[in-house]
C-alpha positions in Angstrom: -72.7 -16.7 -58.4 -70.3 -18.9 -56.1 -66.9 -17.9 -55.8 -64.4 -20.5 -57.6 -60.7 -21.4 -57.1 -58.6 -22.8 -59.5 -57.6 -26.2 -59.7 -54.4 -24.7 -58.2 -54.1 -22.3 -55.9 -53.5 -18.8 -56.7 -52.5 -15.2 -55.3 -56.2 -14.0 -56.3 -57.5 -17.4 -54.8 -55.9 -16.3 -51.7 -56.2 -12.2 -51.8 -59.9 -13.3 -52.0 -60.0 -15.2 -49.5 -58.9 -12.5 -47.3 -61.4 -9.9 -48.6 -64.2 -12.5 -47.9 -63.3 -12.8 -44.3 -62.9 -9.4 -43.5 -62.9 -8.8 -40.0 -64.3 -12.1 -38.7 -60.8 -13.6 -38.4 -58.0 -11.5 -36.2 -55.2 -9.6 -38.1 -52.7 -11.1 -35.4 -49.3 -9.0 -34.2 -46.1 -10.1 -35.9 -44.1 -8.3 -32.9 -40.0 -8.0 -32.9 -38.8 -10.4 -30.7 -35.3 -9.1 -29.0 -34.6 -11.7 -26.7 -34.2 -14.9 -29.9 -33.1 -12.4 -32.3 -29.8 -12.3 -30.4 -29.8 -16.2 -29.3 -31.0 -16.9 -33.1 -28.1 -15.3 -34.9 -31.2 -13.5 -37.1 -30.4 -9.5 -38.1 -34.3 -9.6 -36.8 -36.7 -12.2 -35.6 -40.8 -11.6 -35.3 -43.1 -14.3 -34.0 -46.4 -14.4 -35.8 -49.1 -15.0 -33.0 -51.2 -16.9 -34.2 -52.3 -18.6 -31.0 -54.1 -15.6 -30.3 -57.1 -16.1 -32.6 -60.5 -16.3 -31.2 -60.0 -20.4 -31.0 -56.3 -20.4 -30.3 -55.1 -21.7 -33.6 -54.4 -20.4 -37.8 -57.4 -23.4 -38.4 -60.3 -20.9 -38.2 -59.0 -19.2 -41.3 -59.1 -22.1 -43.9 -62.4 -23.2 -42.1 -64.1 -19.7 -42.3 -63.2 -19.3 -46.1 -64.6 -22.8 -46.7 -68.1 -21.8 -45.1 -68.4 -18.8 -46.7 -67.8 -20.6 -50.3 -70.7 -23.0 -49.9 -73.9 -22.4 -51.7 -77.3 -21.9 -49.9 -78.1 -25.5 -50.7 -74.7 -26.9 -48.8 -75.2 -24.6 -46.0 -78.8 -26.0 -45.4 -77.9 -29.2 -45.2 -74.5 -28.3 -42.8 -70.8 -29.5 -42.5 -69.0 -32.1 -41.2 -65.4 -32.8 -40.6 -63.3 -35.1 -37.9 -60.6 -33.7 -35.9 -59.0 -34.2 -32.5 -58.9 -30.7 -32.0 -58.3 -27.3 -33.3 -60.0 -27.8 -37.0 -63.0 -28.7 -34.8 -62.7 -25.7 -32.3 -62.5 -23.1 -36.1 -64.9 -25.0 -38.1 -67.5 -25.0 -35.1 -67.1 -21.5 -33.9 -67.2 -19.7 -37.3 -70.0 -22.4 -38.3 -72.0 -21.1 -34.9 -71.6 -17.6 -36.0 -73.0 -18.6 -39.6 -76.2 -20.0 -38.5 -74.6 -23.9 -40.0 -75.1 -26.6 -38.6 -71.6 -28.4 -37.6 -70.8 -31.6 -36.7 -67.4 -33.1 -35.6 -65.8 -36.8 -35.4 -63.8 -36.9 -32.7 -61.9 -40.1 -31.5 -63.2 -41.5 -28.5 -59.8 -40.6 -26.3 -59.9 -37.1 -27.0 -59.2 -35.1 -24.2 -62.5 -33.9 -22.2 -61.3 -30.3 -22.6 -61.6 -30.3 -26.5 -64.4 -31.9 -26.4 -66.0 -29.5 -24.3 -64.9 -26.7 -26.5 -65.9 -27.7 -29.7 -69.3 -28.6 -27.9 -69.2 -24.9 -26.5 -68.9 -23.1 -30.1 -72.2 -24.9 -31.1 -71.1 -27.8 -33.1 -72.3 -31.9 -32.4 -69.4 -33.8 -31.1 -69.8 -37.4 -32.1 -66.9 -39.5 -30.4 -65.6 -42.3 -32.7 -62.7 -45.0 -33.4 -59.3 -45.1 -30.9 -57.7 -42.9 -33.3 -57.6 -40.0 -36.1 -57.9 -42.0 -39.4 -61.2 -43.8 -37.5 -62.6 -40.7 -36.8 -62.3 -39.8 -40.4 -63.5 -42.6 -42.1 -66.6 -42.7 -39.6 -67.0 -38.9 -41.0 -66.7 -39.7 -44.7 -69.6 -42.1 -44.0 -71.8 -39.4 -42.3 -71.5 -36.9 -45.4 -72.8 -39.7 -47.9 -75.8 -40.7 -45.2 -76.7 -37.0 -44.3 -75.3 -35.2 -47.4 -73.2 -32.6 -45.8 -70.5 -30.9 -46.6 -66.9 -32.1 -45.5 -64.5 -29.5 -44.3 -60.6 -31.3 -44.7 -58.6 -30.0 -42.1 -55.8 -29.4 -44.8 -56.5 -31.1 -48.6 -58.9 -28.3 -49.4 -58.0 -25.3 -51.8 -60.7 -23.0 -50.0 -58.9 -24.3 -46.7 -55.9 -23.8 -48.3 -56.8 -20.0 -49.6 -57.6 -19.4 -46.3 -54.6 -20.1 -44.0 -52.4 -18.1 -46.9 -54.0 -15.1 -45.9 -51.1 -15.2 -42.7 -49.0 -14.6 -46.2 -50.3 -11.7 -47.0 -50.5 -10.2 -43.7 -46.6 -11.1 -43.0 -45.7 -8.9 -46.1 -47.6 -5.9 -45.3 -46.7 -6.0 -41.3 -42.7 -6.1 -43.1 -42.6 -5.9 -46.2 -38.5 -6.8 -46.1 -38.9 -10.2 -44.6 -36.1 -12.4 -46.0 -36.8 -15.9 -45.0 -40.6 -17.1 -43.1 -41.0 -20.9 -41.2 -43.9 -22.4 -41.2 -45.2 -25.2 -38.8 -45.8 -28.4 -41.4 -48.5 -31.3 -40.6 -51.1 -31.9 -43.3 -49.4 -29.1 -45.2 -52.3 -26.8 -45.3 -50.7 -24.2 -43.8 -47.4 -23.9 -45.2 -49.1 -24.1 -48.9 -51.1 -21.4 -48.3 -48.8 -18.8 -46.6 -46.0 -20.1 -49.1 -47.9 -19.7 -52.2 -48.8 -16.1 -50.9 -45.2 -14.9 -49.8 -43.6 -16.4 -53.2 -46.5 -15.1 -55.5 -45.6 -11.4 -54.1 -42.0 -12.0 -53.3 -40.2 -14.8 -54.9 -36.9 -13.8 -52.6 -38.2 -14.7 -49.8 -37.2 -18.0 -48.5 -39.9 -20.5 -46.9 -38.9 -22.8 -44.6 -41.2 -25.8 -43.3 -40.6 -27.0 -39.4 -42.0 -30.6 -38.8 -41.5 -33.0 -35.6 -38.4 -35.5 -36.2 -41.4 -38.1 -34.8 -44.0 -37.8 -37.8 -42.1 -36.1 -40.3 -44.3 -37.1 -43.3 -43.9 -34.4 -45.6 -40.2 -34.2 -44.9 -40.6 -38.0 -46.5 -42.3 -37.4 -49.0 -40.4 -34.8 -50.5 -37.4 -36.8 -50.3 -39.4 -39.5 -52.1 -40.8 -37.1 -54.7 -43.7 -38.5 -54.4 -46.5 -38.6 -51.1 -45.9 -41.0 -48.7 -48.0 -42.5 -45.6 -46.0 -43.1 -42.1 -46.6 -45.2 -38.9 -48.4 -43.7 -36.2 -46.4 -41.8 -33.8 -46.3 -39.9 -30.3 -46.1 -36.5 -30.1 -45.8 -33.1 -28.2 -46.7 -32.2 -31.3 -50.0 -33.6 -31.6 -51.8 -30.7 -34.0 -48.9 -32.0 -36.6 -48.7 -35.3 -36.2 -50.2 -36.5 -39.5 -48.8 -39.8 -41.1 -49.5 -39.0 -44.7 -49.5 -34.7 -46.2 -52.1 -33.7 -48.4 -52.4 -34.5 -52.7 -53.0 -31.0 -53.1 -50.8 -29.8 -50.3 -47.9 -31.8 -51.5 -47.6 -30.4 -54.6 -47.5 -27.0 -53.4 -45.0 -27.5 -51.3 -43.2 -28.9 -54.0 -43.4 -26.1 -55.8 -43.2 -23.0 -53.3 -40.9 -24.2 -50.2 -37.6 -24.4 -50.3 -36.8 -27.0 -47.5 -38.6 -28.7 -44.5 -36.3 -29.6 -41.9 -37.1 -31.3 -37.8 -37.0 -30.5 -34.6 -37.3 -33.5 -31.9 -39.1 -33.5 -28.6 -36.5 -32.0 -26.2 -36.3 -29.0 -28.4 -39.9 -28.4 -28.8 -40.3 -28.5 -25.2 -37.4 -26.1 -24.9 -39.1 -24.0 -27.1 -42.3 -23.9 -25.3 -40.4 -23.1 -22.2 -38.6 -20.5 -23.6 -41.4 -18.8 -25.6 -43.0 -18.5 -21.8 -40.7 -17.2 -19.9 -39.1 -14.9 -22.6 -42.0 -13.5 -24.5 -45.1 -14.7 -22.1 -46.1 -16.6 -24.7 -47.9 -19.9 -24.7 -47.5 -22.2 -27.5 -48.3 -25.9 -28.5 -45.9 -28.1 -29.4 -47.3 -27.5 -32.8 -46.7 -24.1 -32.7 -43.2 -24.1 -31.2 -41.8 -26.6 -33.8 -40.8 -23.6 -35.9 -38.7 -21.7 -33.4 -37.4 -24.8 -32.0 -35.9 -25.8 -35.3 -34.5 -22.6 -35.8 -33.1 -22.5 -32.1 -31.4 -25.5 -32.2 -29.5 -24.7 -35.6 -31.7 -26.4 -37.9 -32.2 -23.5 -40.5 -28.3 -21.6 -40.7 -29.7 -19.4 -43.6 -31.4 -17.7 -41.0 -28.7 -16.2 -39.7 -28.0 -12.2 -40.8 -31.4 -12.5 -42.2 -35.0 -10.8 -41.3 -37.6 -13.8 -40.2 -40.6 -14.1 -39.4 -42.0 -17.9 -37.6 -45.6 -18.3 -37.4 -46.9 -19.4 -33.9 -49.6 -21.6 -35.1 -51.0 -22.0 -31.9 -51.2 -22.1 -28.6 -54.1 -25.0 -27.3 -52.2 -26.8 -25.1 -53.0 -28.9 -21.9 -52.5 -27.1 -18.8 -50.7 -30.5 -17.2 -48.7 -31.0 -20.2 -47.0 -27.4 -19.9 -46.6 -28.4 -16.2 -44.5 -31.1 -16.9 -42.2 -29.3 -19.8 -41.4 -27.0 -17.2 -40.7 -29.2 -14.4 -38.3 -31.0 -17.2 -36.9 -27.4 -18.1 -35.8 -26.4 -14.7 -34.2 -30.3 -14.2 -32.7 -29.5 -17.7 -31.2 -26.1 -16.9 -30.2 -27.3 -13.4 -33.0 -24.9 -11.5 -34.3 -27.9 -10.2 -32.5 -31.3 -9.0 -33.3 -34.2 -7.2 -30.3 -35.5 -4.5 -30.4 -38.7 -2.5 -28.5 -38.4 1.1 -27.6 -41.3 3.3 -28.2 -40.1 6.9 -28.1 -41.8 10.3 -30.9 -43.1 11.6 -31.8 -41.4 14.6 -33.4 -38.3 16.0 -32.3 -35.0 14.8 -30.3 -36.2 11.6 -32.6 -34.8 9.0 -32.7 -31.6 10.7 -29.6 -31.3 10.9 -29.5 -32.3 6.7 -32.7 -29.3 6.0 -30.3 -26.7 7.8 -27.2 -27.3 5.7 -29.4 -26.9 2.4 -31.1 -23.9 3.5 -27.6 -22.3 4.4 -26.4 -23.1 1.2 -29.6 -20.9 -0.4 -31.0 -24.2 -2.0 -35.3 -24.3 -1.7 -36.6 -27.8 -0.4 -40.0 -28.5 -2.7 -40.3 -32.3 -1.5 -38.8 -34.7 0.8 -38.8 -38.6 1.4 -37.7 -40.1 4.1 -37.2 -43.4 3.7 -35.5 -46.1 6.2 -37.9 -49.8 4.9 -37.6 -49.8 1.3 -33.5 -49.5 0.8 -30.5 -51.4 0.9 -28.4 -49.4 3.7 -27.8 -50.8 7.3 -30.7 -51.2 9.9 -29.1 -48.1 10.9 -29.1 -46.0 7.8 -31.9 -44.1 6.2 -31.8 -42.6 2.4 -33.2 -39.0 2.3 -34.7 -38.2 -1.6 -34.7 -34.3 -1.7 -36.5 -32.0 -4.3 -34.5 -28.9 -4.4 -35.4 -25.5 -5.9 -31.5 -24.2 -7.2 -30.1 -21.2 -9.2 -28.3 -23.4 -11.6 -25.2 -26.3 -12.1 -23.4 -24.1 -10.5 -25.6 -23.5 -7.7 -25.7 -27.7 -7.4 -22.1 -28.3 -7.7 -21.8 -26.2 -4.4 -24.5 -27.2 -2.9 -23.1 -31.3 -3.5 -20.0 -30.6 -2.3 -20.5 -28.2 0.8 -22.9 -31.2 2.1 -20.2 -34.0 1.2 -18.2 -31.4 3.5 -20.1 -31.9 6.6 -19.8 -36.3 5.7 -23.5 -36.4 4.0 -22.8 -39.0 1.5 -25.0 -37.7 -1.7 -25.9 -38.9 -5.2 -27.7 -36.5 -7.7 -30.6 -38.3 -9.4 -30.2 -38.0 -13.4 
């Protein structure tokens, strides 16, 4: 006989859930971190990782439990679902591992990489529409023509079920957690893992992290009822969702206490951090939780014991380029000065040597005499520098302005 769930989600729905998947899904570490604990204000802070599952993301949980609730019939006929990303990465690799046939909607401007991936893990990648919400109604039309199933990334119970199995495995790894914060897009997630942590603990506090760009469910909340947004850009792409869930909505209604936003500087900040303090690599996504809690966002927090689930960790390789080129600007490891220097022979030497006495690292320089407003005689010098800090800048400024350099810091 198929396994049911209730037309609302329950503890058993969930404690199911995580009895059907057994070992195919990762128990992921829910380590101490010491390092935000003390820039948090927390009594104790643990990171959920998350971003260390098999496809990099929480997703493969809600997909896994779907697949294993379908009925011979549905698994004959396969799946289908549209996504831009990690919902297609879960669904195709637990799918592959099934013996079901998969197939994803991807928009046509999703990154090669993802592509490739899903691709990898077995499933058929149709590319389709400049967007999500084109993807998903060129899906929708696919399961009427070829009868499969559709896996929802989010407004799913089974999906649901599955991503609240992080709930139960949060509790047992520390049972005294006082207050959890959840990453919110669709609201798949936070549903889940808050319906498990309140079912067994209704002390515990559950707090929702969305980006301040695409804060739907945020919205909606504060509308009491579910509301649809404007597209938006995002470093948070894998939570950028204009409109939350029916089902998700009211569960977060009913089991979190707040959502609050964390905006693009401190997401990126976050990111950085989580690498060089923990060696962690994140998403935006992912990061949204500490970030919010970082930057002040949740003062509840503080004194308590927290957990924040890392959702995920599939991000572009260029993308955490940039974010720490911008972090090292930001925390004034890296700056950018523009020196007027005589033209003639010997004059940027002379400009290289007093930097390197002053301990500063040259990464890039431009020498430019034709495209500048300064005298036939004058040439502007745009240096890269590699510095130890503001500090570190402010001496390095004025020791050059010492020698008659004139110099301008780029901003």
């Amino acid at each position: 006989m198929r396994p049911s769930l209730n037309p609302m989600l329950t503890l058993e729905d969930i404690e199911a859930a995580a009895r059907r998947m057994g070992d195919a899904v990762y128990v992921t570490p829910c380590p101490r971190t010491e390092h935000f604990t003390e820039q948090s204000g927390c009594a104790e802070l643990y990171l959920k990782l998350e971003n260390l599952q098999r496809t990099g993301s929480f997703k493969e949980r809600g997909a896994l439990n779907k697949l294993l609730l379908l009925t011979p019939e549905e698994r004959a006929r396969g799946t289908i679902a549209a996504s831009a990303g990690n919902h297609a990465q879960g669904l195709a690799y637990h799918a592959g591992r099934l013996g079901i046939s998969a197939k994803i909607v991807m928009p046509e401007r999703t990154p090669l990489i993802k592509v490739t991936r899903t691709r990898g893990f077995g499933a058929e990648v149709v590319l389709h529409g400049a967007n999500f919400d084109e993807a998903y109604l060129e899906a929708r039309r696919l399961e009427e023509l070829e009868q499969r199933t559709f896996v929802h990334p989010f407004d799913d119970l089974a999906v649901i079920a599955g991503q609240g199995t992080i709930g139960l495995e949060l509790i047992e790894q520390n049972p005294h957690l006082e207050l959890v914060v959840v990453p919110v897009g669709g609201g798949g997630l936070i549903a889940g893992v808050a319906c498990a942590l309140k079912e067994t603990n209704p002390r515990i506090r559950v707090v929702g992290a969305q980006t301040a760009s695409l804060p739907s469910m945020k919205v909606s909340l504060d509308a009491g009822e579910v509301r649809e947004l404007d597209a938006a850009s995002t470093i948070a792409d894998g939570i950028a969702v204009r409109r939350p869930g029916s089902l998700t909505f009211q569960l977060v209604q009913r089991y979190v206490d707040e959502v609050v936003t964390a905006d693009e500087e401190e997401i990126s900040a976050a990111i950085l951090a989580l690498l060089e303090r923990e060696k962690t690599v994140a998403e935006g996504a992912g990061a949204v939780g500490l970030a919010a809690l970082m930057h002040g966002k949740i003062p509840q927090a503080r004194g308590r014991k927290v957990a924040v689930v890392l959702s995920g960790g599939n991000i572009d390789v260029s993308l955490v380029s940039r974010i720490i080129e911008r972090g090292l600007v930001k925390d004034g490891r890296m700056v950018r000065l523009l020196v007027r220097v005589p033209d003639r022979p010997g004059s940027l030497a002379r400009l290289i040597t007093s930097v390197g006495e002053q301990g500063a690292n040259v990464v890039e320089v431009h020498h430019d005499r034709a495209f500048t407003k300064l005298g036939l005689a004058e040439a502007e010098v745009q240096l890269t520098l590699e510095t130890r800090g503001r500090e570190h800048i402010d001496q390095l400024v004025a020791a050059l302005r010492q020698k008659a350099w004139q110099v301008d810091e780029q901003r």
